[in-house]
C-alpha positions as a Markdown table, in Angstrom:
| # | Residue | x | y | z |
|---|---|---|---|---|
| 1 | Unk | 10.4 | 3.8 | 15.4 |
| 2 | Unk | 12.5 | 2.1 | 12.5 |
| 3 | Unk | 12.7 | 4.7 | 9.7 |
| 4 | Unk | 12.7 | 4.7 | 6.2 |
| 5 | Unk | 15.3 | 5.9 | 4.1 |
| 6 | Unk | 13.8 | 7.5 | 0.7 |
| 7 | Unk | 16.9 | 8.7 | -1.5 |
| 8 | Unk | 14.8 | 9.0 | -4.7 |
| 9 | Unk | 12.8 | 11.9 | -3.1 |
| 10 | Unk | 14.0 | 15.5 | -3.6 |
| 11 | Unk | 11.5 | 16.4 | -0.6 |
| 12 | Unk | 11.4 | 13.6 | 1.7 |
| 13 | Unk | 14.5 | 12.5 | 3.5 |
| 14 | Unk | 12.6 | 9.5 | 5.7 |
| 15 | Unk | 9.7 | 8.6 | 7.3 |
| 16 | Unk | 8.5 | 6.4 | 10.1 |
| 17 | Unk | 5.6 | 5.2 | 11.8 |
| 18 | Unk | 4.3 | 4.3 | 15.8 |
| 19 | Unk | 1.7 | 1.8 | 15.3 |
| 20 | Unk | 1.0 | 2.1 | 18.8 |
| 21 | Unk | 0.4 | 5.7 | 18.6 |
| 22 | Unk | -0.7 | 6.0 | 15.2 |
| 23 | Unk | 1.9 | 8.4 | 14.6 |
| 24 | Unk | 3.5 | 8.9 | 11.4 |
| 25 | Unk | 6.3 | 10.9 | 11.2 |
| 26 | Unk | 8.0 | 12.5 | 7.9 |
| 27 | Unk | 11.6 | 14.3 | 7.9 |
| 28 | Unk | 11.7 | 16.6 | 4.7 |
| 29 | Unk | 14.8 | 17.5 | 3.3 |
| 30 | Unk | 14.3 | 21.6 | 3.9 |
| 31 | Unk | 12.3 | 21.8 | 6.9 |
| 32 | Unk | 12.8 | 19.2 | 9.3 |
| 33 | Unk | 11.0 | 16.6 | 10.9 |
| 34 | Unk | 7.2 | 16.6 | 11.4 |
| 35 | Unk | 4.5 | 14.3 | 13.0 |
| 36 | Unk | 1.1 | 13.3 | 12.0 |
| 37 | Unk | -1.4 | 11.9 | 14.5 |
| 38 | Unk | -4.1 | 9.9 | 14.3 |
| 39 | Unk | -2.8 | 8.3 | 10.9 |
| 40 | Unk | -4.2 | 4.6 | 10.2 |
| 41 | Unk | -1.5 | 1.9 | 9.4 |
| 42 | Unk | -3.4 | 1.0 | 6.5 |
| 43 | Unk | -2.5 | 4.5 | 5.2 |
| 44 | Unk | 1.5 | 4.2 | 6.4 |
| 45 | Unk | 1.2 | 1.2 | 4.2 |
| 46 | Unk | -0.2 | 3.3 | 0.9 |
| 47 | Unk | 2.6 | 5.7 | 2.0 |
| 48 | Unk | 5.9 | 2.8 | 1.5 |
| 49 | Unk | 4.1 | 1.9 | -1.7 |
| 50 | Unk | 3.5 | 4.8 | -3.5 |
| 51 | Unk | 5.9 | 5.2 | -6.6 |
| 52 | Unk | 6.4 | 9.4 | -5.0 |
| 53 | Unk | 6.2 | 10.0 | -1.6 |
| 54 | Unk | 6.2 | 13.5 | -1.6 |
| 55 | Unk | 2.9 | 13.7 | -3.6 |
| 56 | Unk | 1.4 | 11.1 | -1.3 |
| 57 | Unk | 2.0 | 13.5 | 1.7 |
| 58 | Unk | 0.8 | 16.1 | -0.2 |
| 59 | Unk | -2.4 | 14.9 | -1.7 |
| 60 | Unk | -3.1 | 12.3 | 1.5 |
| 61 | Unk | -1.8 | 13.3 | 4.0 |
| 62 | Unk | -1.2 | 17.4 | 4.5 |
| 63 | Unk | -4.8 | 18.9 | 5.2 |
| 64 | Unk | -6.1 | 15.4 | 6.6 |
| 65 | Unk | -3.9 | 14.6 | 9.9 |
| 66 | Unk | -2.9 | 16.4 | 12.5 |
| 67 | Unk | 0.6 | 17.3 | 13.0 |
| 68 | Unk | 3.2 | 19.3 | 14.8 |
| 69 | Unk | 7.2 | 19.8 | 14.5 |
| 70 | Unk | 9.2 | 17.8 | 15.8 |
């Protein structure tokens, strides 16, 4: 998984995704790494262009995906 760096975000540190297992996975900067299943490409995509990344995890991702930490 190649991950990506996001130093403009006070929450997220980096994120990454496995297109093979539809995995996306988000390391925040107070509470570690976590990993959403089932997540569509399409939707990591949306994710590395959204102007904040933290409010796209918030308002598409948390509450839709499954996840566990890392």
């Amino acid at each position: 998984m190649d991950w990506i760096e996001t130093p403009e975000s006070s929450n997220i540190a980096r994120f990454g995704y496995d297109a093979a297992g539809q995995i996306l996975a988000v390391e925040f900067a107070k509470s570690g790494t976590y990993q959403y299943y089932d997540v569509p490409e399409a939707v990591f995509e949306q994710m590395k262009a959204a102007p904040s990344k933290g409010q796209f995890v918030a308002q598409i991702i948390k509450g839709r995906y499954r996840y566990a930490k890392a």
